[in-house]
N, C-alpha and C positions, 0 to 999 in steps of 0.2 A: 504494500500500500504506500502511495506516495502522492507528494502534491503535485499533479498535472501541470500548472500553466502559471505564468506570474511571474514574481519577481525572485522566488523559492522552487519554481519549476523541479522537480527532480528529488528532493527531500524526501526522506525515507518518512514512516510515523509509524511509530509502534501502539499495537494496541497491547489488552491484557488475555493473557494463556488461558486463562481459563473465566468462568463467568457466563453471562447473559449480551454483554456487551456485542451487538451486529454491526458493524462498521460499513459505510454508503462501500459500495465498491468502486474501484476506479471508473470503470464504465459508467454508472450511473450517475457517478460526479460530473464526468466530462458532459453525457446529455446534458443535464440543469444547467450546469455553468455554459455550455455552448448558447442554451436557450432565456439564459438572461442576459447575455452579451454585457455590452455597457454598464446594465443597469448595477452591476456589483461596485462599480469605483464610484468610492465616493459614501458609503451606504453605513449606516449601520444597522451593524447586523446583530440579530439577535440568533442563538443556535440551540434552541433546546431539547433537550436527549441528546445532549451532545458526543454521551462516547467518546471515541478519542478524538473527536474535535474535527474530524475530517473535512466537514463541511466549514464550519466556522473561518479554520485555516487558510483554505480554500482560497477565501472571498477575502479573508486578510492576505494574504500572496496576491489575489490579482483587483488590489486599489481600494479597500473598502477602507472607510474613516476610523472605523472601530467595531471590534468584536466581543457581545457581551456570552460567556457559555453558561449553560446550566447543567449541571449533571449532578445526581448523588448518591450511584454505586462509586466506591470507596477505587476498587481496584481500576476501574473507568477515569476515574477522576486522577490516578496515578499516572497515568500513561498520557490522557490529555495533559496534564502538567508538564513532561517529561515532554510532548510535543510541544508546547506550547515557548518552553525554555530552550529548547534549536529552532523554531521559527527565530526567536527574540535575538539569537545568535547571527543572527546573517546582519549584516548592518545594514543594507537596503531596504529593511521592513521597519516600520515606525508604527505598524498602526496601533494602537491601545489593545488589548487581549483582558480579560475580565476574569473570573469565573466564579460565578455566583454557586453554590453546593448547597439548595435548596431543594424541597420535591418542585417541582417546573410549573405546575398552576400555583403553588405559592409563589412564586418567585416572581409571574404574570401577573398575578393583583399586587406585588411591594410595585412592583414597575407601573403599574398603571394609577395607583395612587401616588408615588412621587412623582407621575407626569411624565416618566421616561420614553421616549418614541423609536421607535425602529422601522426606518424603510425597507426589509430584508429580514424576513423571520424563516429559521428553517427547523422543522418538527421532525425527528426521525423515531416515536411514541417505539416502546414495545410494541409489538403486532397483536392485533387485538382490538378492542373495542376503544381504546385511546385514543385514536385518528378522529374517528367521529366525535370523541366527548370533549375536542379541542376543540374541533366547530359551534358550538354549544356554549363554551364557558365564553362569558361577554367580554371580561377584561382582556381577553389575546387580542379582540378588534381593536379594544381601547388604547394598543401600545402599536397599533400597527400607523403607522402615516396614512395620510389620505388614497396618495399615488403607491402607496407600499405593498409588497407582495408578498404571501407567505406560501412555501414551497413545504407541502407535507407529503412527506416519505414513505407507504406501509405496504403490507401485504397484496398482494393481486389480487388474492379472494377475500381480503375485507370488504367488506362495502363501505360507501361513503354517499350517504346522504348531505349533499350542501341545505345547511340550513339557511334560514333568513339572516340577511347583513353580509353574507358572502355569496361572491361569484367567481364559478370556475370558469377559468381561461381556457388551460390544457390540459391534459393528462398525456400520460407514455405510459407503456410499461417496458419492463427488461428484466427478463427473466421472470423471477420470484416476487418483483417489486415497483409495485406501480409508485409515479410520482403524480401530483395534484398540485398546481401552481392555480392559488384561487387571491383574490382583492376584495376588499369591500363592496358589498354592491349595493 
């Protein structure tokens, strides 16, 4: 696993041996990232279920303002660090790096009661009925920007009912793992 494209191109990322941790795979990074184009420089980003940060990375490597992560499996959170400290190491990456180690809908209502905004939100839920219950909880819309997009990550045979206040763009899938890039509607 490595970072695709950017300023970090090439950069190895280690996850954890054992655990629950599912890391985006290179493939399915490179779709998303190829299908936000631009809109990642510049962006903050918000990464929740971050894992070892893959995505978050990512989008810090190619131009994002700032990356906020949440994660809070202990061994996850060891490895995102551990990435997160060789990104910090190349000198041509400046962008701010976070990591909040909250459960992730907590961490979405501390953020949306302090006002914190993110044009770039990216979910990668356990697979399961989380994808859908993220559509559903109101404060994710309330941290998202108006023009902001949030890119959710699950299974192929989840389903996904878009609730009211969101609208799906696109969807892909690849392989085992469908992605849903949905906006406020």
């Amino acid at each position: 696993m490595r970072i695709i494209a950017g300023l970090a191109k090439g950069m190895s990322l280690v996850a954890p041996k054992h655990g629950d941790t599912r890391p985006t795979s290179d493939r399915v990074r490179e779709a998303v990232f190829s299908g936000l184009g631009e809109r990642v420089v510049g962006a903050d980003v918000l990464d929740l279920f971050a894992g070892t940060g893959a995505l978050g990375l990512e989008a810090a490597s190619r131009g994002a303002r700032a990356v906020t992560f949440v994660e809070t499996a202990s061994a996850a959170r060891r490895s995102l660090q551990q990435n997160i400290e060789s990104l910090r190491s190349r000198p041509d990456v400046r962008c701010p790096l976070v990591v909040s180690r909250g459960e992730a809908l907590y961490e979405v209502r501390r953020f949306a009661a302090a006002r914190q905004m993110f044009s770039l939100i990216f979910a990668d839920p356990p697979y399961g009925e989380t994808a859908e219950a993220l559509l559903s909880f109101e404060p994710l819309a309330a941290v998202l920007t108006a023009e902001g997009l949030f890119v959710l990550e699950r299974a192929k045979r989840d389903t996904l009912v878009v609730q009211c206040g969101w609208k799906l763009l696109r969807e892909a899938t690849y392989g085992d793992t469908k992605v849903s890039f949905l906006a406020k509607g």
